[in-house]
C-alpha positions in Angstrom: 85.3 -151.1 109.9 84.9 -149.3 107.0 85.7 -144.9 106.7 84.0 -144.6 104.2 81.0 -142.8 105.1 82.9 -140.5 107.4 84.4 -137.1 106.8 87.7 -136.5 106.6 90.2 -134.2 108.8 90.7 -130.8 107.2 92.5 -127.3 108.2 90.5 -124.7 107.9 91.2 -120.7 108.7 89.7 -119.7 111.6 90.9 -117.3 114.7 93.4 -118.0 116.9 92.2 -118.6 120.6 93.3 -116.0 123.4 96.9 -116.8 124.4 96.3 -117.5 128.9 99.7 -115.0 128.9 98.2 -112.4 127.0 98.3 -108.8 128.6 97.1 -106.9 126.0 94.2 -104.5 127.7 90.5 -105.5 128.1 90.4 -108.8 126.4 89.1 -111.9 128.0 91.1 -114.2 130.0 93.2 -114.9 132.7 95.4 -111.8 132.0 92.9 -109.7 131.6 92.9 -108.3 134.7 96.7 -107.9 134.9 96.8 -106.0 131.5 94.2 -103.3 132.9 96.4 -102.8 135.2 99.6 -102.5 133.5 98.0 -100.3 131.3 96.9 -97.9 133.7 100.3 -98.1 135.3 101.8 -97.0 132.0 99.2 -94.0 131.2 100.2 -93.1 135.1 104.1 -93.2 133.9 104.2 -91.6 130.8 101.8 -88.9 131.7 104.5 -87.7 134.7 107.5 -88.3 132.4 105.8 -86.1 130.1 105.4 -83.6 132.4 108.9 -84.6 133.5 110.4 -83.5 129.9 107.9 -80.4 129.7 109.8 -79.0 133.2 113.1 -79.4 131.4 112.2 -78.1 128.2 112.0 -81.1 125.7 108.6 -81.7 125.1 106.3 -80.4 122.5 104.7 -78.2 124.5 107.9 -76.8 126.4 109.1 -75.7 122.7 106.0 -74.3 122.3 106.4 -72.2 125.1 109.6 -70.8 124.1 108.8 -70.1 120.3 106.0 -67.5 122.4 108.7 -66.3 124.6 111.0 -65.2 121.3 107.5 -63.6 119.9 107.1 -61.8 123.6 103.6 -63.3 123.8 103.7 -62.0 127.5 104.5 -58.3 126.1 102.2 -57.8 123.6 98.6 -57.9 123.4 96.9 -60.2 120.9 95.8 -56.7 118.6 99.0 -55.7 118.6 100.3 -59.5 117.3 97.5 -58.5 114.8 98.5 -55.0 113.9 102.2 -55.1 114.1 104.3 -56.4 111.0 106.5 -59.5 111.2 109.0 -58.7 113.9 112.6 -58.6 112.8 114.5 -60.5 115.0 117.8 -60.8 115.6 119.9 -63.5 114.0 120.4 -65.5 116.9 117.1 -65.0 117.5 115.8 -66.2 113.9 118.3 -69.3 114.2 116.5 -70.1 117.7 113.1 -69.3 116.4 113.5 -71.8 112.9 115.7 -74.4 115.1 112.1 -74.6 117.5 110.1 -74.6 115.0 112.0 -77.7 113.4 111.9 -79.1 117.0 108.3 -79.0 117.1 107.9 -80.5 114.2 110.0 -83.2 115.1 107.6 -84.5 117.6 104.8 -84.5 115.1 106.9 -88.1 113.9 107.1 -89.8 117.6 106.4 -92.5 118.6 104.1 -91.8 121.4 100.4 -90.4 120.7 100.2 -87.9 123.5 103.6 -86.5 122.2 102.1 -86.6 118.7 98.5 -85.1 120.0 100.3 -82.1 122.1 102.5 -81.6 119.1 99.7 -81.3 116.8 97.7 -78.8 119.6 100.5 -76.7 120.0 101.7 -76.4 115.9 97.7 -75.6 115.3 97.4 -73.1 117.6 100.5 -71.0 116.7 99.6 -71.0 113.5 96.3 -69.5 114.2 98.0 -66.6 116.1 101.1 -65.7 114.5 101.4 -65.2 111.1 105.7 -65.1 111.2 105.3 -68.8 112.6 102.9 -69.4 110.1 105.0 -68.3 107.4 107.9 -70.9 108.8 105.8 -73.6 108.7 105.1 -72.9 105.0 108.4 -73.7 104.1 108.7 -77.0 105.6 108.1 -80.2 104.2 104.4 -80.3 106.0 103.1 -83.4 103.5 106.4 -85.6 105.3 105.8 -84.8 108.9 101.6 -85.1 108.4 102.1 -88.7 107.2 100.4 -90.7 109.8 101.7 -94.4 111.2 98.7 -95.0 113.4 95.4 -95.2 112.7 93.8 -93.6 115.4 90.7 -91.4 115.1 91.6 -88.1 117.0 95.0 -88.1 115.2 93.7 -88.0 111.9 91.5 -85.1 113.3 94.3 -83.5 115.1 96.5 -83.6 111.6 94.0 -82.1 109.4 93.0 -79.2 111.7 97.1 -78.5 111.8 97.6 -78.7 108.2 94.4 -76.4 107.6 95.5 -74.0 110.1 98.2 -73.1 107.7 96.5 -73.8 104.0 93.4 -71.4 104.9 95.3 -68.3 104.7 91.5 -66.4 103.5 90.3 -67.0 107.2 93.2 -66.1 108.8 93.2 -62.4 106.6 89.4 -61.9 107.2 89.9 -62.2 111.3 92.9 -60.5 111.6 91.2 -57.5 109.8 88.3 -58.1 112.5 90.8 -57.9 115.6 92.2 -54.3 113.4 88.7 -53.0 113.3 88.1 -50.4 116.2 85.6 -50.5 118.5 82.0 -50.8 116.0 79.9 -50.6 118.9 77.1 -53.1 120.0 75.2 -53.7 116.9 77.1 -53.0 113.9 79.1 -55.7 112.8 81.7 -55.4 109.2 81.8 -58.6 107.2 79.1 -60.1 108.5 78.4 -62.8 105.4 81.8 -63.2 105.7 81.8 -63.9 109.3 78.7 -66.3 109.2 80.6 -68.2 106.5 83.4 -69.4 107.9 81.6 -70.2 111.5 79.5 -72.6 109.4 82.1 -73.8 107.0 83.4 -77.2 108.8 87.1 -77.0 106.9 87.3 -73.4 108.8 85.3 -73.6 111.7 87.6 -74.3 114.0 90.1 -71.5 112.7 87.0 -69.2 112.8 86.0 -70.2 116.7 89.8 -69.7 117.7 90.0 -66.3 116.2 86.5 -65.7 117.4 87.6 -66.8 121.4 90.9 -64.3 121.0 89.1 -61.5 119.5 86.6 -62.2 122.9 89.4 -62.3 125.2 91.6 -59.7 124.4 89.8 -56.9 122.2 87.5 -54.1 123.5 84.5 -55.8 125.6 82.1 -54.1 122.8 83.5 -56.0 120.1 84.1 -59.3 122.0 80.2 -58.8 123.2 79.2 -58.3 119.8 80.8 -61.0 117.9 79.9 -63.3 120.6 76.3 -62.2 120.5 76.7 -62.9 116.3 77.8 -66.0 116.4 74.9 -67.5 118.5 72.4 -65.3 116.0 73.0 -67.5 113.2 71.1 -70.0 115.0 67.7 -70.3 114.4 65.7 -68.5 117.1 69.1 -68.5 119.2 67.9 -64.4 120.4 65.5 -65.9 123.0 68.0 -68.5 123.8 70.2 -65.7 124.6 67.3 -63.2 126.2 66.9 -66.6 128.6 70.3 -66.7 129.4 70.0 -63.1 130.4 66.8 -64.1 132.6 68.4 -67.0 134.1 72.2 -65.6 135.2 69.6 -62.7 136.7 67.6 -64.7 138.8 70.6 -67.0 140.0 72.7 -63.6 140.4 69.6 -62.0 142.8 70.2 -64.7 145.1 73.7 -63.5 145.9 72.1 -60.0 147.2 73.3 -59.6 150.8 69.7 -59.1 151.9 69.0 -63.5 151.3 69.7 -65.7 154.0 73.1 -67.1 154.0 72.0 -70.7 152.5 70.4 -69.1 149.9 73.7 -67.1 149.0 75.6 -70.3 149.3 73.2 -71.9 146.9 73.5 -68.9 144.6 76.8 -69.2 144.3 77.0 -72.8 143.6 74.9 -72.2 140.5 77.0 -69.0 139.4 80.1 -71.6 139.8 78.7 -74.5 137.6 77.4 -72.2 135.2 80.9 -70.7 134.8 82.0 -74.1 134.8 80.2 -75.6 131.8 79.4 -73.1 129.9 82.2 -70.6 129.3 80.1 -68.2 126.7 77.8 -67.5 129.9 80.8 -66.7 132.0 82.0 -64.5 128.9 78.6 -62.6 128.6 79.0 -61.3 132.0 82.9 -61.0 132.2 83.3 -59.0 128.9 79.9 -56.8 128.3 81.3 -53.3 128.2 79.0 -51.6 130.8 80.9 -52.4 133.7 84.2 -53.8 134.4 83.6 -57.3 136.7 85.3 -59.5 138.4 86.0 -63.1 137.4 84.2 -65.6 138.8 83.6 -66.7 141.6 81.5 -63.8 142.3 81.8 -61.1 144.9 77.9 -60.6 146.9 78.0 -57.1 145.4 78.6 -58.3 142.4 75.4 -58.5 141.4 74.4 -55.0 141.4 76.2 -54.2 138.7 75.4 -57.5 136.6 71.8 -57.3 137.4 71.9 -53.7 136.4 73.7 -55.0 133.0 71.8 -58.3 132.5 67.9 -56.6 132.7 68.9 -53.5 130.8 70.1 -54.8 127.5 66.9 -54.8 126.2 64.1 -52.5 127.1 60.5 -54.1 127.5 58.7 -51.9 125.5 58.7 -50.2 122.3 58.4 -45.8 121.7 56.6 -44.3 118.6 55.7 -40.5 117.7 53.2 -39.1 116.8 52.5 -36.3 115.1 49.3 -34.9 114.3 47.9 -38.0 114.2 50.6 -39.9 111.7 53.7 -42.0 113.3 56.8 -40.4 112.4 59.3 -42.8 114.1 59.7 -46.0 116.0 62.3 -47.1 118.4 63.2 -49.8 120.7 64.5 -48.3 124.0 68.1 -49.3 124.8 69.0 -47.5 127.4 72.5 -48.4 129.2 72.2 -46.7 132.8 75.4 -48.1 133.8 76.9 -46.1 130.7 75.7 -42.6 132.0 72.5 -42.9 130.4 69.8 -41.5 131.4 70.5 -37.7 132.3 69.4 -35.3 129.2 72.9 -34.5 127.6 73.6 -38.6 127.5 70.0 -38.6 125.7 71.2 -36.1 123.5 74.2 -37.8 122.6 72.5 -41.2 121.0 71.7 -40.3 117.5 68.4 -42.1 117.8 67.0 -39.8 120.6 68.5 -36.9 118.5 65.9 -37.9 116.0 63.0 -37.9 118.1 64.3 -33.9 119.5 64.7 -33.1 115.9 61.0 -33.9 115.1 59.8 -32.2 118.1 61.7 -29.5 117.4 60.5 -28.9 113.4 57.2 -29.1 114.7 56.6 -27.4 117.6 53.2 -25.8 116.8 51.8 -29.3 115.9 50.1 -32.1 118.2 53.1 -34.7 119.1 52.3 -37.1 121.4 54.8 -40.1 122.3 53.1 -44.0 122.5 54.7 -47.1 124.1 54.0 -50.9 123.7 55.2 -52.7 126.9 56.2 -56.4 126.3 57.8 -58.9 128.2 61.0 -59.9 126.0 60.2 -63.6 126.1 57.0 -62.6 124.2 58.1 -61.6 120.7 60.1 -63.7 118.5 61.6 -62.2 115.1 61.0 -63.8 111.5 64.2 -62.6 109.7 63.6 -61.7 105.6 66.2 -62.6 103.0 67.3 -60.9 99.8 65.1 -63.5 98.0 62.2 -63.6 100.3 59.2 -61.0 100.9 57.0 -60.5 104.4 53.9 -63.2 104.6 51.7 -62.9 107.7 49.8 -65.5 107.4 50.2 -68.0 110.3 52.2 -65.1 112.2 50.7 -61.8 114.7 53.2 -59.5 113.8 53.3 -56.4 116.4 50.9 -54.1 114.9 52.4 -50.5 114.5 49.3 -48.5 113.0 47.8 -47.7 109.8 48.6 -45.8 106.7 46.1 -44.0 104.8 44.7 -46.7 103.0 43.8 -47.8 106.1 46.2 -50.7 105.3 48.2 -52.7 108.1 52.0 -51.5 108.9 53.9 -54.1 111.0 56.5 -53.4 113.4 59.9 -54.7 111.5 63.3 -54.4 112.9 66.7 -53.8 110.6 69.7 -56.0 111.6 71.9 -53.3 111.0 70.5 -51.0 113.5 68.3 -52.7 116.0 67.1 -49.8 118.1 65.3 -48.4 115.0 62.1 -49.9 114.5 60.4 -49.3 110.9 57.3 -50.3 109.0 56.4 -52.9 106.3 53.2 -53.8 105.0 52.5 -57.9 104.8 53.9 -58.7 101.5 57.0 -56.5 101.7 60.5 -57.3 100.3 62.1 -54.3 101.8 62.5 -52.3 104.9 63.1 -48.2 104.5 64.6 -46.5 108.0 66.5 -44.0 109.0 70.2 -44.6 110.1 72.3 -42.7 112.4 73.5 -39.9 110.2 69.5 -38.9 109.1 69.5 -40.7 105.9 67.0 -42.8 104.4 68.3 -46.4 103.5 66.7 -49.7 102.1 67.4 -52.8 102.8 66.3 -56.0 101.9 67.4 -58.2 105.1 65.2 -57.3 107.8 63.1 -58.9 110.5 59.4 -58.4 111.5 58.5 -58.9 114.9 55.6 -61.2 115.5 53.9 -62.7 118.6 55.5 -65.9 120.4 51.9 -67.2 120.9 48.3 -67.6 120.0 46.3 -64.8 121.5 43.6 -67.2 121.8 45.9 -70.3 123.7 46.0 -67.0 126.4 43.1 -66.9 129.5 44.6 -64.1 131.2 47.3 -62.1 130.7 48.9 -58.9 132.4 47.8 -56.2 129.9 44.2 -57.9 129.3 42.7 -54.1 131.0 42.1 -52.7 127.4 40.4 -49.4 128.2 42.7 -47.1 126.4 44.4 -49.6 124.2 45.6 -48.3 120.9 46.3 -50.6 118.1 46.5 -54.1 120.0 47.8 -57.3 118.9 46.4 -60.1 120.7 47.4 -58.6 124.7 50.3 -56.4 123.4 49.3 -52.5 122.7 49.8 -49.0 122.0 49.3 -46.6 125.1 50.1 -43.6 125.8 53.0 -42.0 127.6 53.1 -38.2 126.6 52.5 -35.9 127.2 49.3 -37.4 129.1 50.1 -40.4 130.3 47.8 -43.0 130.3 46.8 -43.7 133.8 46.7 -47.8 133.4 50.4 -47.5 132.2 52.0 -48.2 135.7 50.0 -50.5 136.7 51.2 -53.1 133.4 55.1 -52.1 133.9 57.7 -53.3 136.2 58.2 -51.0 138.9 61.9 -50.7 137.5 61.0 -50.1 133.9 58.2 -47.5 134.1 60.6 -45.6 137.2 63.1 -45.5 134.5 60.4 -43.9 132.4 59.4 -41.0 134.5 62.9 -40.4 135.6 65.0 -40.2 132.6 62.7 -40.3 129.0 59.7 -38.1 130.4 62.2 -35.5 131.6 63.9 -35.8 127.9 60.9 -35.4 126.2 59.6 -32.5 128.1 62.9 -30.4 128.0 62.8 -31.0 124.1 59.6 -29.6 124.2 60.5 -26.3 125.6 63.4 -26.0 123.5 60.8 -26.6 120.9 59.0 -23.9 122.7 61.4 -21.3 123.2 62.9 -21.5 120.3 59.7 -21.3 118.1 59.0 -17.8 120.4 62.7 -16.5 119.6 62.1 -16.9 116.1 58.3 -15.5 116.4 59.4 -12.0 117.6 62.6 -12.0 115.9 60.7 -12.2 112.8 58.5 -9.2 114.2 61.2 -6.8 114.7 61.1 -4.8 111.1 63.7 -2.2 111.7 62.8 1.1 110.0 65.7 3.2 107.9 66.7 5.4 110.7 67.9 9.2 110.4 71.7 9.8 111.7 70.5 11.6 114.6 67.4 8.9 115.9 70.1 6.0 115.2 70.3 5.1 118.9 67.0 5.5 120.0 66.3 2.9 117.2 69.5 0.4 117.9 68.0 0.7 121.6 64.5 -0.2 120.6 65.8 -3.1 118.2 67.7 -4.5 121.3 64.7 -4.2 123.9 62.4 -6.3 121.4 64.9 -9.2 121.9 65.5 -8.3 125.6 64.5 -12.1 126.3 67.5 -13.5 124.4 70.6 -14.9 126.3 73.9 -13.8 124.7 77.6 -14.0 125.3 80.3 -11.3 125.7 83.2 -10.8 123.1 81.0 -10.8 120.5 81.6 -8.5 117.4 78.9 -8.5 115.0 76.1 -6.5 113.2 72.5 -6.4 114.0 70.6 -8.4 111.6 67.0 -7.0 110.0 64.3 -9.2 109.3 64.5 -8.1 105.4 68.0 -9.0 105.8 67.2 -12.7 107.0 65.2 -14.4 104.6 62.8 -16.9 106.2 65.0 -20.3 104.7 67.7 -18.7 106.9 65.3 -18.1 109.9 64.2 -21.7 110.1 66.6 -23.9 108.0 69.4 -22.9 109.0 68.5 -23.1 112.8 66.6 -25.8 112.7 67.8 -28.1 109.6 71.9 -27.3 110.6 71.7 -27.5 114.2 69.8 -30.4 114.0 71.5 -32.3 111.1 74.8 -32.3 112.9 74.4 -31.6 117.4 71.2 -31.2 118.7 70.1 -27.7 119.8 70.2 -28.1 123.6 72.6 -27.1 125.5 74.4 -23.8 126.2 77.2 -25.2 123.6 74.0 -25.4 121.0 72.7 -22.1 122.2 75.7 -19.8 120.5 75.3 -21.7 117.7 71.7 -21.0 116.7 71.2 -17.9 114.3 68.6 -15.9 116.2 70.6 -15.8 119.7 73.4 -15.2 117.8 71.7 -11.8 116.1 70.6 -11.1 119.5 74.5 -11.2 120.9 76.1 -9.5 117.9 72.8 -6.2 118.4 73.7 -6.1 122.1 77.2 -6.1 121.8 77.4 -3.9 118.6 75.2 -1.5 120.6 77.4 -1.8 123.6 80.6 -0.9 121.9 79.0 2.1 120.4 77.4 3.6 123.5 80.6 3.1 125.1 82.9 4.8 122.8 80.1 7.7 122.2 80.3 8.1 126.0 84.1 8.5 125.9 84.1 11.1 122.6 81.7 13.2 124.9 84.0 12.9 127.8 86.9 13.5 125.6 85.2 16.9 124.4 84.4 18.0 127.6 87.9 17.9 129.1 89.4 19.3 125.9 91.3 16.4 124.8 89.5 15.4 121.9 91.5 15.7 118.5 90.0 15.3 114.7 92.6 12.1 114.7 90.1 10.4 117.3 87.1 11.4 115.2 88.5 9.7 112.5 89.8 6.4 114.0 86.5 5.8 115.3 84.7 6.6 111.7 86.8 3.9 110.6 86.4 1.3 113.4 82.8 1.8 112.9 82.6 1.4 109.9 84.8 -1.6 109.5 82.5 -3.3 112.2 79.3 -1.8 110.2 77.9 -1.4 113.4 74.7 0.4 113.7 75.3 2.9 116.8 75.8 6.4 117.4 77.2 8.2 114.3 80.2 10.7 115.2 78.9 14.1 114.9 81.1 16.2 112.1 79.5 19.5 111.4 77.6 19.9 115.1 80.7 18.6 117.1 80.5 22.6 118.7 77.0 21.9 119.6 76.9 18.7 120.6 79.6 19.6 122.9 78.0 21.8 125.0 74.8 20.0 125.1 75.3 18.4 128.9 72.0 17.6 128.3 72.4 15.1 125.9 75.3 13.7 127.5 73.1 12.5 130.9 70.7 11.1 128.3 73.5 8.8 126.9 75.0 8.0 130.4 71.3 7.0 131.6 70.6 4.5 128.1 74.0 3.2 128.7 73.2 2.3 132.4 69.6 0.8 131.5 71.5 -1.3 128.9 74.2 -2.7 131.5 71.1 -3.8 133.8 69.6 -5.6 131.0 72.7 -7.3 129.8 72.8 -8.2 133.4 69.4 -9.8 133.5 70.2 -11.5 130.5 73.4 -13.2 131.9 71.5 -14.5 134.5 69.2 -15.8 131.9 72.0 -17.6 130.6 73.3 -18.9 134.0 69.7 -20.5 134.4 69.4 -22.1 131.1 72.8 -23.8 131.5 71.4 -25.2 135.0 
């Protein structure tokens, strides 16, 4: 039989087949089974002896824990690891701290991969918080201990975010001047390219989100709210994201109101726990705002009071403009924080933003002002933020209409990121924003947003505002109505019940008293400027001091005043209304009794009545003085001199009719009779006073 036609035998390289004893986990065959086992057996084993050498002190993370007990972690707040310069140890305590440090580095070389992973978790994180530990690391030969002998996925990850922990000093400087920063309130936040950058950069990102959850946790809640609230506004459209939030924890939080059956609070809860659970920026909304101080969760059933009160105030539905004779002067979006304080008239005068709308009130108090509102539901208006390189195009949008100029051309409601309760105006086109910041000045900016309609108007059938019978400058449902001082009488019927109470409870009652201010101020000034004081004989110059002080009879003043009385040729009319006006206005607002000694007209009014006071009173004593025969020349002259040092204009000291003045008793009653009429009035006054601090 012949071969050949046949093929010979060959080797070839091909795979091995599975070994029957093999236990190596999850491959096929009869040992498959047995090396699932044996594998779980040894994750169960070397997960307690772990655990086992962490109790004694000899694993990565025990070390770990004593490095922070050397840096008093437990003592010191995370600001003050910030704030404070590298500690000086002792030098058993430097020997200890290096001889950890080595130690932990150690376990960045063993041989099992949890050791290596925890080592690698533990040398990242301290080099995020302490700079001294940071500055050890430096030293060491990092490039030897980062070379890798597996290749495993999450250790390569683990290693590079250890080794860039300690090369990206820039990130580390820029937060740790973040945590330094005091408290910048709820809007205003330093370094904010800065900020974005290394959030977005993925080599820092994770450096940036560890600082970020620090600063959170253990800085003022104002700046922890704001930073957190920053973070998720680099996303786009992330502010209604975050206004639904606010909706949702509300309505879940409501069920936990001891007035809901007891399954419903049950179920309440439930949600509040999984929320907490899975997403820990909701849990830090509500732990770490700065308008109440709350419990962690799980929540209390009283709890929600105080978060509701927090979680449907942060942004007022509705938006305030004023108008004066017929122009808007200002725009704001209402704020308010009850759970602050706000609300009563000297909180109000305390946010510069309501200091601006007293100020305008005030400068124009013979003029028609009236005060608009726009109500809106929050999840009804989006924002379209504008660039440095970008201008304002409405097309495709419904930007919120704020009025007209006078070219009868459009202004849009636009929003500066820097302060969002002030609302400006831009025309469509615009590639700049001009508002007025807290201090009164006018500033520009080219990064601003305009806000525009979430919707259609037309994709709309009904809607809750659709009653447009005294609608002023609508876009699509959203408009302009007014609030004072008429208010419009559809207005309650389109607000929540909470909102417009909060209206005629706290902001009407603002706006009315800085009308009267207004008011009485504008009447002080009116007869002040009416008094003209005539040149007055030596003998008439009581009568005339007397009749100077009854024409500002209405004027409260204070005692222990020493001053002049001031004419009205004196007082030139920049003085009468810039300086009480422009002054008081530019730094406090003039409204309290603090305000009310510092404006210029009271203030003439005190110094006439007291001047006049002191002079009756010590003319009264020179006439009792020369009626019991103890009057001396001496006296005479001592008061010439007080008088005229004080330039008070009262009752001259008679000279060459002292013999005739002295035996006129008639004269004398006279004086005793003006100086009693004078104490009633300074009494009348003094209640005035009394009243106008109530």
């Amino acid at each position: 039989m012949s071969y050949a036609n046949h093929l010979p035998l060959a080797r070839i390289d091909s795979m091995a087949s599975v070994s029957t004893n093999a236990t190596a986990p999850n491959l096929p065959g009869p040992g498959r089974n047995l090396g699932l086992l044996l594998d779980r057996v040894g994750k169960r084993v070397e997960s307690f002896l772990n655990k086992c050498a962490s109790r004694s002190g000899m694993g990565p993370i025990a070390t770990a824990q004593k490095i922070r007990q050397l840096r008093r972690y437990s003592e010191l707040t995370l600001r003050e690891h910030y704030s404070l310069s590298p500690m000086r140890l002792t030098k058993s305590d430097a020997k200890k701290l290096i001889k950890y440090c080595d130690k932990l580095l150690g376990f960045l070389k063993s041989n099992v991969l949890s050791t290596q992973l925890n080592a690698l978790e533990e040398f990242t994180a301290l080099s995020i918080e302490d700079s001294l530990i940071r500055a050890i690391f430096i030293k060491c030969q990092l490039e030897y201990y980062f070379e890798q002998e597996y290749d495993v996925l999450d250790l390569h990850l683990a290693s590079a975010k250890a080794f860039g922990s300690i090369v990206e000093a820039k990130t580390h400087k820029l937060w740790s001047s973040i945590a330094l920063k005091p408290d910048f309130g709820l809007y205003y936040v330093p370094d904010r390219e800065s900020i974005k950058n290394s959030l977005s950069d993925p080599d820092t990102s994770f450096i940036a989100a560890r600082h970020l959850l620090n600063v959170i946790g253990s800085a003022s809640p104002s700046v922890g709210y704001t930073l957190l609230r920053e973070t998720l506004r680099f996303k786009v459209f992330i502010i209604d994201i975050w206004l639904k939030s606010q909706h949702a924890v509300d309505i879940i939080l409501r069920g936990l109101s001891s007035e809901n059956t007891p399954y419903r609070r049950s179920l309440a809860r439930a949600f509040a726990l999984e929320i907490a659970s899975w997403n820990r920026y909701c849990k830090l909304m509500i732990h770490n705002h700065g308008s109440f101080n709350c419990k962690p969760f799980p929540f209390s059933i009283n709890l929600y009071r105080k978060i509701s009160r927090c979680t449907t105030t942060l942004l007022r539905p509705f938006l305030l403009r004023i108008i004066v004779d017929g122009s808007c002067r200002f725009i704001i979006r209402d704020q308010a924080y009850r759970c602050h304080g706000q609300g009563t008239y000297t909180a109000y005068t305390a946010r510069w933003d309501y200091k601006i709308i007293a100020r305008i009130i005030q400068t124009h108090p013979n003029k028609n002002i009236s005060v608009d509102i726009l109500h809106h539901p929050n999840e009804e208006i989006l924002k379209i933020e504008i660039g440095e390189v970008d201008s304002f195009n409405a097309a495709g949008h419904y930007p919120i209409l704020a009025g007209y100029d006078q070219s009868t051309c459009a202004l849009y409601c636009a929003e500066c990121n820097f302060y969002p309760r002030i609302i400006t105006c831009v025309n469509d086109g615009s590639s700049n924003a001009v508002f007025v910041d807290e201090h009164g000045e006018i500033q520009t900016t080219r990064k601003f947003t305009v806000l525009v309609l979430r919707f259609d108007p037309s994709d709309i059938i009904a809607h809750h505002t659709n009653d447009f019978e005294g609608a002023m400058d609508p876009t699509g449902p959203l408009h302009w109505r007014r609030l004072w001082p008429a208010e419009d009488p559809s207005l309650q019927s389109m607000m929540h019940k909470r909102d417009y109470n909060y209206l005629k409870i706290y902001l009407v009652p603002f706006l009315d008293r800085c009308a009267q201010d207004a008011k009485r101020e504008s009447i002080l000034r009116s007869d002040f400027e009416n008094v003209a004081p005539e040149k007055q004989e030596p003998n008439d110059t009581e009568a005339s001091s007397i009749e100077n002080f009854q024409c500002l009879g209405a004027l409260p003043f204070a005692k222990n005043r020493t001053a002049r009385t001031v004419g009205k040729e004196e007082m030139s009319n920049d003085e009468l209304h810039g300086k009480a006006m422009n002054e008081e206005c530019g730094n406090k607002l003039y409204c309290g009794e603090k305000d009310i000694y510092g404006n210029v007209l009271l203030q003439c009014a005190i110094e006439s009545a007291e001047g006049i006071m002191e002079a009756l009173s010590e003319s009264l004593e020179l006439r009792q003085g020369w009626n019991n025969g103890d009057y001396t020349s001496s006296r005479v002259t001592q008061v010439n001199e007080a008088n005229e040092d004080r330039a008070i204009s009262a009752v001259p000291v008679p000279d060459a009719d002292v013999s005739e003045a002295k035996g006129n008793e008639e004269d004398f009653d006279s004086l005793k009779t003006k100086n009693r009429l004078l104490e009633e009035k300074i009494a009348r006054l003094e209640a005035e006073l009394r009243d106008l601090r109530q």
